[in-house]
C-alpha positions in Angstrom: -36.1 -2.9 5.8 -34.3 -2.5 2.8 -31.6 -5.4 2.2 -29.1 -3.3 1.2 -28.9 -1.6 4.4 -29.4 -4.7 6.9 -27.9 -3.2 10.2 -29.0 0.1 12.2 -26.3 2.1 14.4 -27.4 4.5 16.8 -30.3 5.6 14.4 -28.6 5.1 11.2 -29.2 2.2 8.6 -25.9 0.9 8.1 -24.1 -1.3 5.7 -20.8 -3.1 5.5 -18.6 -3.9 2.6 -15.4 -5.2 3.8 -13.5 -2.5 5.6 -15.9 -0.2 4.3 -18.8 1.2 6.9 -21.5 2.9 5.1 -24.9 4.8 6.7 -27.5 6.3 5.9 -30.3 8.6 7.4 -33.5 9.5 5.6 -35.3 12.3 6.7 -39.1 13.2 6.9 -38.0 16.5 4.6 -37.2 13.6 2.1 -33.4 14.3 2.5 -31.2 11.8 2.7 -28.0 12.0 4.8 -25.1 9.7 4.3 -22.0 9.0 5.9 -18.7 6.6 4.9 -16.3 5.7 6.6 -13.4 3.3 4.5 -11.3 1.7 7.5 -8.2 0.5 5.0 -7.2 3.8 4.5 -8.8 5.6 7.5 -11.0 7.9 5.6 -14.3 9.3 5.6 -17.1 11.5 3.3 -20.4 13.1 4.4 -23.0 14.1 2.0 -26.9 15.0 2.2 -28.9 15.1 -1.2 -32.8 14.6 -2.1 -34.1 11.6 -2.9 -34.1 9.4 -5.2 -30.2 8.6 -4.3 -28.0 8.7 -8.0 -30.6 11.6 -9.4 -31.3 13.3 -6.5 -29.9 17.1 -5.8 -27.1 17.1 -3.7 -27.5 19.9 -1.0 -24.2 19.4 0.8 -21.0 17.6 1.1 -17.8 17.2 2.9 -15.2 19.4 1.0 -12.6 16.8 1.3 -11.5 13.1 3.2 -12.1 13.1 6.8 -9.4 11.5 8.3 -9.8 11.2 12.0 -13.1 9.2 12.8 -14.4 12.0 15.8 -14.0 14.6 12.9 -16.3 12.2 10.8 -19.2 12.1 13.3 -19.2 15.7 14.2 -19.5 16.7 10.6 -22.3 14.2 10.0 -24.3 15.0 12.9 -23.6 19.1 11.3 -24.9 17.7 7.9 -27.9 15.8 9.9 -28.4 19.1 12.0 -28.7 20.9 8.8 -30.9 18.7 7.1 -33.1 18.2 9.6 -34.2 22.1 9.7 -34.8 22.6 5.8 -38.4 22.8 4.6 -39.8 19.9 2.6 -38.0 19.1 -0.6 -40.4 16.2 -2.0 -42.5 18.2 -4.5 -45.3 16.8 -3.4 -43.7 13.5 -2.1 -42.8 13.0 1.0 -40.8 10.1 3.2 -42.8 7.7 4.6 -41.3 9.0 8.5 -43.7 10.2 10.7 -43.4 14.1 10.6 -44.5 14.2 14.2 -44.3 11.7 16.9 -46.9 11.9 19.5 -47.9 9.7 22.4 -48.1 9.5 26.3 -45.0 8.3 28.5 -45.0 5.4 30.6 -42.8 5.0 33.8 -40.0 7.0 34.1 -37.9 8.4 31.4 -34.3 6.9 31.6 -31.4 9.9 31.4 -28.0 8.8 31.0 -24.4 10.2 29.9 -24.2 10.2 26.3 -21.2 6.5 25.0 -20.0 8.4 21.7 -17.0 10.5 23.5 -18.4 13.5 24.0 -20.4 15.5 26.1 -23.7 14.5 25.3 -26.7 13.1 27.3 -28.7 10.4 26.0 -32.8 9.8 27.0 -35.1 7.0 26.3 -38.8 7.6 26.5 -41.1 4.7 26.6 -44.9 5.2 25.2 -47.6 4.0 26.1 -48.6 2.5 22.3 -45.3 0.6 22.9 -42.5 2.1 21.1 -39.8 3.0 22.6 -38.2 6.6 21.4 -34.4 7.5 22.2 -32.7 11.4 22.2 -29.1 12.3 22.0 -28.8 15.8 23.4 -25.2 17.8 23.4 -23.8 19.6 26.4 -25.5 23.0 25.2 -28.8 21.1 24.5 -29.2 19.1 27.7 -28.4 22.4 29.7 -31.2 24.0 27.7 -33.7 21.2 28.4 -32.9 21.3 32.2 -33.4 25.6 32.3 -37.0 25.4 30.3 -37.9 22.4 33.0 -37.1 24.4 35.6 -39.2 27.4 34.3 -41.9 24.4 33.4 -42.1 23.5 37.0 -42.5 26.8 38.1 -45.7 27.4 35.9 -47.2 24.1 36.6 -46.7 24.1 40.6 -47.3 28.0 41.4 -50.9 27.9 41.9 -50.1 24.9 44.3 -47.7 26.4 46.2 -50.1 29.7 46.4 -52.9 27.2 47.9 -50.4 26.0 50.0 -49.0 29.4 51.6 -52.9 30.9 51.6 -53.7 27.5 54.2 -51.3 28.7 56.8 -52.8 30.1 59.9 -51.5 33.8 60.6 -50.1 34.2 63.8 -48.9 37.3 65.7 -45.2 35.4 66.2 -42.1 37.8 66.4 -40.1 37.6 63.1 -36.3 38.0 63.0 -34.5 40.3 60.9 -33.0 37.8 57.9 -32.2 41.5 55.5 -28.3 41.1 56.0 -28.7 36.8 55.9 -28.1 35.6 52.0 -27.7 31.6 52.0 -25.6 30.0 49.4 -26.9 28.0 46.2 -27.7 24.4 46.9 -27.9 23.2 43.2 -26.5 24.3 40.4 -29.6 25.5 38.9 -29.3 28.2 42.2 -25.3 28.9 40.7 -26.6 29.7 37.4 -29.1 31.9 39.1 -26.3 34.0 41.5 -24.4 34.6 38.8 -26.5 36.1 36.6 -28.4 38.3 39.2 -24.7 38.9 41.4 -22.4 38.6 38.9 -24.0 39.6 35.4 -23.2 36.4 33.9 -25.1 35.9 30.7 -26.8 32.0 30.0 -24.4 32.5 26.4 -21.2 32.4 29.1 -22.2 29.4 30.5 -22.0 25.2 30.4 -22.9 22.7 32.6 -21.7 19.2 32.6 -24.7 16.1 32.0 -25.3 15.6 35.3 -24.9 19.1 37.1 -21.9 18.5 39.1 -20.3 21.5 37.8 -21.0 24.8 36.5 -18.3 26.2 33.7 -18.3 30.1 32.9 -16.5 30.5 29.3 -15.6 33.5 27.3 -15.1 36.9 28.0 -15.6 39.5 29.6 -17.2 36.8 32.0 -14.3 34.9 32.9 -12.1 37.7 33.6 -14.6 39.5 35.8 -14.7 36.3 37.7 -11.4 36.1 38.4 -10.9 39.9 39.5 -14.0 38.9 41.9 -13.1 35.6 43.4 -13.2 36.4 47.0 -16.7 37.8 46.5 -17.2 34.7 44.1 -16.0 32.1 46.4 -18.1 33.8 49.6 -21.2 33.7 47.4 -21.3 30.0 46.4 -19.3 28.2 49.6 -19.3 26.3 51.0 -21.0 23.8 48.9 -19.6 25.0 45.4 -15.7 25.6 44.9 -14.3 28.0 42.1 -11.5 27.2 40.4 -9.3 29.1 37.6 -8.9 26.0 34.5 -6.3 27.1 31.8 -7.3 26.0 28.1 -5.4 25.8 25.0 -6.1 29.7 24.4 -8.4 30.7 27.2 -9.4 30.1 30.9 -12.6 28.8 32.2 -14.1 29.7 35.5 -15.3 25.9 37.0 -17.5 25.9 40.0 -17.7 22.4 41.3 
């Protein structure tokens, strides 16, 4: 590891001249994101540029000071987001990261609420060669990852389940009529589900907290068609799932819980 950057911090190389905290994140693109933070006067500067650093371009930079440290991450993880997506910049050189990063998983992969203050989720896959590889996810893209499993579960067990409904025996037993029986959503994968096929409630309306416990529709027209519909609503999910109205600064949310 370089000297000058002797420490790493959630991914980032970091290095510490007295109050000042200063990180850096070289990409496979060969863009290199930095980050300071200058705790005397409570100030901070994001900047992304190709290598080498002092000649490099510099592709983008924070307009001013950041001066509240939350506002510092988000816009580094922006600038890193960013960064991240561009083509390769090396002319012909490129970083000495792995462009892909490809292995089989061992045991279980741990999932956990993200520790940075906001709604994140954090997972840590182990490989089999070793190395251990960790994820930070947002709200948006934890909710996304849990919606393409579901759909990957589908694809990879439906011949099963058609084996399995093919080996029962036919009989000539009386079935009741279930046409007027609808049975309320179990999980929230199920809400999302009712409301889009009941209620017309788009997946661009809708969050989820990291662990499912709750189901939040933003944004109109949604919310508002909720709200004029909340006996149907509340007859629809109960009695496992409970709407409630949630008044934000500027809008309302619809929370089932």
């Amino acid at each position: 590891m370089n000297d000058d950057w002797p420490e790493q911090a959630d991914g980032w190389e970091l290095a510490r001249h007295d109050r000042v905290e200063a990180y850096r994140k070289r990409l496979a693109n060969n863009v290199t994101v930095t980050a300071t933070w200058d705790g005397s006067v409570g100030t901070g500067r994001v900047e992304a540029y190709v290598e080498p650093a002092g000649i490099g371009r510099t592709l983008s930079r924070s307009r001013k000071d950041l001066r509240d440290k939350e506002a510092f991450w988000t816009a580094a993880h922006s600038v890193l987001e960013m960064a991240a997506n561009l083509p390769s910049l090396g002319q012909g050189h490129e970083s000495p990261a792995e462009l892909v990063l490809f292995g089989d998983v061992a045991g279980t992969v741990e999932a956990e609420p993200g520790s940075a203050g906001i709604p994140e989720a954090e997972l840590t896959f182990t490989l089999t060669d070793g190395r251990s590889v960790a994820l930070r996810l947002s709200d948006e893209q934890a909710f996304d990852l849990c919606r393409r499993i579901d759909r990957l579960d589908d694809h990879v067990w439906s011949v099963e389940r058609e084996e399995s409904a093919d080996s029962f025996a036919e009989t000539d037993a009386e079935v009741p009529d279930a046409r007027g029986i609808q049975s309320s959503p179990d999980t929230a994968h199920d809400v999302v589900a009712l409301l889009g096929t009941q209620f017309g409630v788009g997946e661009d309306h809708l969050l989820a907290y990291v662990d499912w416990s709750a189901v939040i529709v933003v944004g109109e027209p949604a919310v508002s068609s909720l709200i004029a519909r909340r006996d149907e609503l509340a007859a629809a999910v109960g009695p496992r799932w409970q709407p409630a109205v949630v008044d934000r600064p500027g809008e309302r949310w619809v929370v089932l819980s």
